[in-house]
Structures are given as structure tokens and as C-alpha cells.
C-alpha positions in Angstrom: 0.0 0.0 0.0 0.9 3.6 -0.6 1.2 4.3 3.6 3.9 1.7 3.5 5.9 4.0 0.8 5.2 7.3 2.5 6.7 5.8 5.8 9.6 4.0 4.1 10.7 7.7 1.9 10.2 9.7 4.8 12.4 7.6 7.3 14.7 7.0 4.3 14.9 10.8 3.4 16.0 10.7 7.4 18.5 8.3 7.7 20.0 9.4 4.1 20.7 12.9 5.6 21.7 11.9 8.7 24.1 10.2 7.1 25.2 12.7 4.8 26.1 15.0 7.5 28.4 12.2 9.4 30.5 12.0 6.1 33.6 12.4 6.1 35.2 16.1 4.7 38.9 16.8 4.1 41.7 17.2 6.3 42.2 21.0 5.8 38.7 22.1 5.0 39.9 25.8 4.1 39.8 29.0 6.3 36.2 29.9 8.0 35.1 32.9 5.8 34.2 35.8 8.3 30.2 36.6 8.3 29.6 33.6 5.8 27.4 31.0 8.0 25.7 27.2 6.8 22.6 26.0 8.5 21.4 22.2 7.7 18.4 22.0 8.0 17.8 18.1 7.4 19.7 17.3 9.8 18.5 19.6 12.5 14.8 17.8 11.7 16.9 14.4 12.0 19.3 15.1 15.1 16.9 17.3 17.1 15.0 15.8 19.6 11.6 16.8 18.5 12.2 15.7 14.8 13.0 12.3 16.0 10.0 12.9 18.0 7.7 13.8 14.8 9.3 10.5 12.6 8.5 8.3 15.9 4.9 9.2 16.1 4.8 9.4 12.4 5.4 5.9 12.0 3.3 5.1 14.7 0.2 6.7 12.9 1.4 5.5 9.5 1.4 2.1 11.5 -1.8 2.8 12.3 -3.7 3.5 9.4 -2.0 0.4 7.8 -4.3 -1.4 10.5 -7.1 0.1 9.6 -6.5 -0.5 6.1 -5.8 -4.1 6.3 -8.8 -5.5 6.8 -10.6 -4.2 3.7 -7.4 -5.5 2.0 -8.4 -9.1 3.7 -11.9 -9.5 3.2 -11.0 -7.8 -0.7 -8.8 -11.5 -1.6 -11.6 -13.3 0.1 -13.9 -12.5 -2.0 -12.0 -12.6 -4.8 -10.7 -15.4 -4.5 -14.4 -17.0 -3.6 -15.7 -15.6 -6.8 -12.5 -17.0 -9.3 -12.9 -20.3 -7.3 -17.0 -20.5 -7.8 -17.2 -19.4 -11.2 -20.6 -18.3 -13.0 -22.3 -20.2 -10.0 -21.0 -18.4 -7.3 -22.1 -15.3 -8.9 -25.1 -15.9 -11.2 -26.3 -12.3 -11.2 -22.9 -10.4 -10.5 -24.1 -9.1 -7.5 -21.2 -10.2 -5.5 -19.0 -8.5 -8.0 -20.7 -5.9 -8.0 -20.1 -5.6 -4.1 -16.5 -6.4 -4.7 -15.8 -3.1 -6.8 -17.3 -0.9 -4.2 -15.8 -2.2 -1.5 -12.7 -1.9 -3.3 -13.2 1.2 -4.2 -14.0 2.1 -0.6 -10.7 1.1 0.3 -8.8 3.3 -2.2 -11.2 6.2 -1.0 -10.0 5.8 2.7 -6.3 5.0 1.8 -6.0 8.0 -0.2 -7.6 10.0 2.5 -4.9 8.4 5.0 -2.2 9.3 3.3 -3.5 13.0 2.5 -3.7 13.1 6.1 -0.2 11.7 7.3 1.0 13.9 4.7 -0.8 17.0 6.0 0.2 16.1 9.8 3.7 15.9 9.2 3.5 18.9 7.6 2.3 20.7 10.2 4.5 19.6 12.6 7.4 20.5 10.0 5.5 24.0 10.2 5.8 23.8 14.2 9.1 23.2 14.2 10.3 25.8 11.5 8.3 28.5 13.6 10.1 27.3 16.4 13.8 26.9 14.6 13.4 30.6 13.1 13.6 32.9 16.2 16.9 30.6 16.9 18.6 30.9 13.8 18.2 34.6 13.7 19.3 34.6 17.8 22.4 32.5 16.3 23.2 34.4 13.0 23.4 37.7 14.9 25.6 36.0 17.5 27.8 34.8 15.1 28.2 37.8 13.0 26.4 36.2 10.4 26.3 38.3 6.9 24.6 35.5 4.8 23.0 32.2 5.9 23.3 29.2 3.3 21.5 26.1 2.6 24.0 23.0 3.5 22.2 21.1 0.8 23.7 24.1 -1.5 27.1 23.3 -1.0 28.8 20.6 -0.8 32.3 20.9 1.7 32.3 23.4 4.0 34.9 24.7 6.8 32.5 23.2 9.6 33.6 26.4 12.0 30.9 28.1 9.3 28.3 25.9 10.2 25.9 26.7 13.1 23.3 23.6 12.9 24.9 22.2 16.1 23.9 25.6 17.7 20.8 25.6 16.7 19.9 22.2 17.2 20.8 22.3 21.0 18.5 25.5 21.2 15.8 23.8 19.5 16.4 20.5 22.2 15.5 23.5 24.7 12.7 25.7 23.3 11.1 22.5 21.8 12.1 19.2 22.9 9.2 17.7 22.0 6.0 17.2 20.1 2.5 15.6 21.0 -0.1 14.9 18.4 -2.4 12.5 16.5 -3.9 12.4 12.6 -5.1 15.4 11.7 -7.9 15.7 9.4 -6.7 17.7 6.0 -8.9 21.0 6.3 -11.5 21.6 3.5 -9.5 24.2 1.7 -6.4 22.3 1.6 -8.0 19.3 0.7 -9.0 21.3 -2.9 
């Protein structure tokens, strides 16, 4: 099912930049360019402790909904396996057939649904998060005598004296260590 593959790319997407940011750079990664700073912000949603937070009870919902999925998927093969085994007899007026489609179709209707909704949840949370990650990295670029703030995934070595993800990952631990939540139902308007 699609759930499975929006759990797998998201813990994947995760554990790919996590480890991207342990690699290895060179042994004299050049001189630290005064007021030039590098934020990461994959890896702050990886290494902080509320993003591990949001993945955890990600997966827990995604885990969820595969539950409440499975038993359409179940009953589904049942049937159709009933009706290829029975033949015209076991469906004479293609009623059952009939009931087959819709309840497949049913199931596609509440998976897609599902996934709109883990989809818009962790989005959410992501928003959480980056509200509570901005007041820092502006706290952090001042501090630093910051005169431009790059995207890591823009460049690819940098002196790691420029970079102030660390910082702002142990400020996040603070302000936000955490976050509780459930599903959320996708909104009307966003839904469209």
C-alpha cells in the first residue's frame, strides 16, 4: 500500500541525511570565511530531539492507518478469490462482483484519505518546528556575525567552523524538545 511507501521515503529521506552529514570532509577544509554562516536544516529535523520525536509518532500513525487499512485488504482476496474459485455459480447475477468493486473502491477512497492526512500532519508539525527553529537561527546568526545564511544542501564541503546547525539544534532541544499529536484531518480548503 501507498502508507507503507510514504513511511519508508520519509524515514529513508532521514537516515540518508543523517548520514550525509556524518561523512567524512577533508583534512584542511579551508579558512572559515568571516560573516559567511551554513545551516542544515535536514539534519536539525533528523538530530533534534523533537524531529525524531515527529518520525517516531509518524510511523506510529502510518502504522496505524496500515491497521485500519488491512482489513478491507483481507476481506478484498476473500472474495475474490471465492468468486474466481465459484465461477458463474458463485455469482449468477454479479451481485457479488458488484459488491467487490465498491468495497474496493471504498478502500482506495480511505487510503487515499490516509495518506493526505499523514501527509498534512507531518507537515504541520514541520510548520511547528520551523516556527520554532526561526527565532533561533536569527538569535544564532546575529551571534555569530552572520552576513549571509546558506542552505548545506547548496554546498557541498564546508569549513565546519561556518556551520551553526549544532547551535541551533541544541536551542531547539530547549525551546522544543518535543511534540505531542495524532492524525489530523486535512482542512476543506487544503483538501481542494
Amino acid at each position: 500500500m501507498k502508507i507503507l511507501a510514504i513511511g519508508a521515503f520519509a524515514l529513508a529521506s532521514l537516515v540518508a541525511s543523517t548520514a550525509v552529514a556524518q561523512t567524512q570532509g577533508p583534512q584542511n577544509p579551508g579558512p572559515a570565511i568571516p560573516g559567511v554562516c551554513v545551516y542544515f536544516n535536514q539534519r536539525l529535523l533528523a538530530q533534534s530531539t523533537v524531529g525524531q520525536a515527529v518520525q517516531t509518532r509518524m510511523a506510529q500513525l502510518a502504522t496505524e492507518v496500515q491497521g485500519e487499512l488491512a482489513p478491507y485488504a483481507s476481506t478484498i482476496q476473500t472474495e475474490i478469490t471465492a468468486l474466481q474459485q465459484g465461477g458463474q455459480a458463485a455469482d449468477p447475477d454479479g451481485a457479488r462482483r458488484t459488491a467487490v468493486q465498491q468495497r474496493i473502491q471504498e478502500a482506495q477512497t480511505l487510503e487515499q484519505t490516509r495518506e493526505e492526512e499523514l501527509r498534512y500532519t507531518l507537515s504541520e508539525q514541520r510548520r511547528l518546528i520551523s516556527a520554532a527553529v526561526e527565532p533561533i537561527l536569527v538569535a544564532v546568526y546575529q551571534e555569530q556575525g552572520c552576513g549571509i545564511l546558506i542552505d548545506r544542501e547548496s554546498v557541498f564541503i564546508v569549513n565546519p567552523a561556518m556551520d551553526i546547525t549544532d547551535t541551533a539544534i541544541q536551542r531547539l532541544n530547549t525551546a522544543l524538545p518535543t511534540l505531542s499529536f495524532n492524525r489530523l484531518t486535512v482542512p476543506v480548503q487544503a483538501a481542494q
